[in-house]
C-alpha positions as CSV (number, residue, x, y, z in Angstrom):
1,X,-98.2,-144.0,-157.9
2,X,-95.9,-146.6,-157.1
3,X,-96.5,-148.7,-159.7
4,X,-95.4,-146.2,-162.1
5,X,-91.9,-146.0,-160.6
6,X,-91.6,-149.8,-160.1
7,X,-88.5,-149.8,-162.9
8,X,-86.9,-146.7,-161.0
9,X,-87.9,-148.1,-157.2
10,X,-86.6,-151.4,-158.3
11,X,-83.3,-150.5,-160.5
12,X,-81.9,-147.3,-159.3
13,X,-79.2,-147.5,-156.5
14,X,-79.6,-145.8,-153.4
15,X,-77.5,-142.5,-152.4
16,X,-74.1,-142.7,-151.2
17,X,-71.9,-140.1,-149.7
18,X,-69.3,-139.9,-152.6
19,X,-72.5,-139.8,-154.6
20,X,-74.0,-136.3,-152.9
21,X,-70.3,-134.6,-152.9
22,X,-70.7,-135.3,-156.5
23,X,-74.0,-134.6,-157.6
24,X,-74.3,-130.4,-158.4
25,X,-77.8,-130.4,-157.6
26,X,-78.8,-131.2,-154.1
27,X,-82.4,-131.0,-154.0
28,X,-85.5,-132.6,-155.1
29,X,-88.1,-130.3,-157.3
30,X,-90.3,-129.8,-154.1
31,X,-87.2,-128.2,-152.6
32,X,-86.2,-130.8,-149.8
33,X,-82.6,-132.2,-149.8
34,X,-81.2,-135.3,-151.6
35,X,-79.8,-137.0,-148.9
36,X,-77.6,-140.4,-148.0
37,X,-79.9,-143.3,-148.5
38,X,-82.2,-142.3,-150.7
39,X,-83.5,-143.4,-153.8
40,X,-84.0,-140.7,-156.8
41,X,-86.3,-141.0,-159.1
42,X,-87.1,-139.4,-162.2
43,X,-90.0,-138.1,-163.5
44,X,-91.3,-135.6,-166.3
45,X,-93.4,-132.9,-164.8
46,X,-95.5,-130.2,-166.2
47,X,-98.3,-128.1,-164.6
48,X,-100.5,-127.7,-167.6
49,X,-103.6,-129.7,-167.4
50,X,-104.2,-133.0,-169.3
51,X,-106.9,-131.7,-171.6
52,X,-104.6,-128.9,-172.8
53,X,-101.7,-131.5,-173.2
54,X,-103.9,-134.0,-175.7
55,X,-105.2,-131.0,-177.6
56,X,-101.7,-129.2,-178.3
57,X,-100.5,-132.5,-178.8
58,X,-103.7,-134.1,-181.0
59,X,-104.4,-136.8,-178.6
60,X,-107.8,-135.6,-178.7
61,X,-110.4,-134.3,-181.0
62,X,-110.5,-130.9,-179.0
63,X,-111.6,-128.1,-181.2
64,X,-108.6,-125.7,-181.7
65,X,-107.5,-122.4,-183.8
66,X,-104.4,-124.0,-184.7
67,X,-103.0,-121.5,-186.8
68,X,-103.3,-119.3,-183.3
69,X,-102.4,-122.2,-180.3
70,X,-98.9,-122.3,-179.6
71,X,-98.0,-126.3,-179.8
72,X,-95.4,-125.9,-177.1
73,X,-95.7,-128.2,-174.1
74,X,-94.0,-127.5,-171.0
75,X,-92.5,-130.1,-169.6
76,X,-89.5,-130.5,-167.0
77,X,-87.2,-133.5,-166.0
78,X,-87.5,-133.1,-162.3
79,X,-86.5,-135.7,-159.3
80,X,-88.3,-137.0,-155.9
81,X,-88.3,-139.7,-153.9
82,X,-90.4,-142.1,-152.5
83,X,-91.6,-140.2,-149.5
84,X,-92.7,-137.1,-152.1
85,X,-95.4,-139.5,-154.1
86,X,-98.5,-137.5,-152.2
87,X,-97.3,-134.5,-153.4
88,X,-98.4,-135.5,-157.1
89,X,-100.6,-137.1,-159.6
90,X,-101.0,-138.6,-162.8
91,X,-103.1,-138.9,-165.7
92,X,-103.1,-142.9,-166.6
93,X,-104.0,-141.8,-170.5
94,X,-100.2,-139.7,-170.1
95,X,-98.3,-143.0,-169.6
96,X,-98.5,-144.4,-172.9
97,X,-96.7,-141.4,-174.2
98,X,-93.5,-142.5,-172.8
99,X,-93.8,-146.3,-172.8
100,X,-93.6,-146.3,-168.9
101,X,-90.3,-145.6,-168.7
102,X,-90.0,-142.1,-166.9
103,X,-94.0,-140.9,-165.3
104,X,-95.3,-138.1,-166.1
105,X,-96.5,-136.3,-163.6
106,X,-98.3,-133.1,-162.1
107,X,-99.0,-131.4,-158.7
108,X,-101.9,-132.6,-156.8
109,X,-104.7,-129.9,-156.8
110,X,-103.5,-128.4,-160.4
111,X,-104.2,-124.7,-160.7
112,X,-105.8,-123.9,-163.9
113,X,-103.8,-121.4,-165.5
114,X,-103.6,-119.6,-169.1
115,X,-101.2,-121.6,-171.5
116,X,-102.0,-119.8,-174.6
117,X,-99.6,-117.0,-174.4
């Protein structure tokens, strides 16, 4: 997981108190606060599974009704921090969709759930 955020771990600067009385939102996605010292990183998140991602998106040769599948893909710019990287996973075959630049990521242990509606 770290390797994905090498950029991030490497380039972004490191909270500061003017920083947090600026910053509106003071938590990370898994709820804990953003606090002095810490890194932030970025990441795109979504809770639908891989396989439904590459078919909706025609990475894959997945048989679909597509007159029927909705093509829309939830995703969510969320933040986290170093200490948070157990908390999630990653599909290697995701990365290339955004040239490395911001991960894309999911929570470890996935629930399946219906994405059809």
């Amino acid at each position: 997981m770290k390797e994905l955020f090498k950029k991030q771990l490497e380039n972004n600067i490191v909270v500061t108190e003017e920083m947090l009385e600026k910053i509106k939102i003071k938590k990370y996605k898994n709820g804990d606060d953003i606090k002095i010292g810490d890194k932030v990183l970025y990441a795109i998140f979504t809770d639908m599974p891989e396989e439904i991602i590459k078919a909706k998106t025609n990475f894959s040769n997945a048989p679909m009704e597509r007159n029927c599948e909705s093509h829309e893909i939830k995703f969510e710019l969320i933040t986290l921090n170093e200490s948070q990287f157990d908390l999630y996973t990653y599909d290697e075959r995701l990365q290339y969709e955004t040239n490395g630049n911001i991960p894309i990521i999911q929570r470890k242990n996935n629930e399946r759930q219906n994405y059809n509606s």
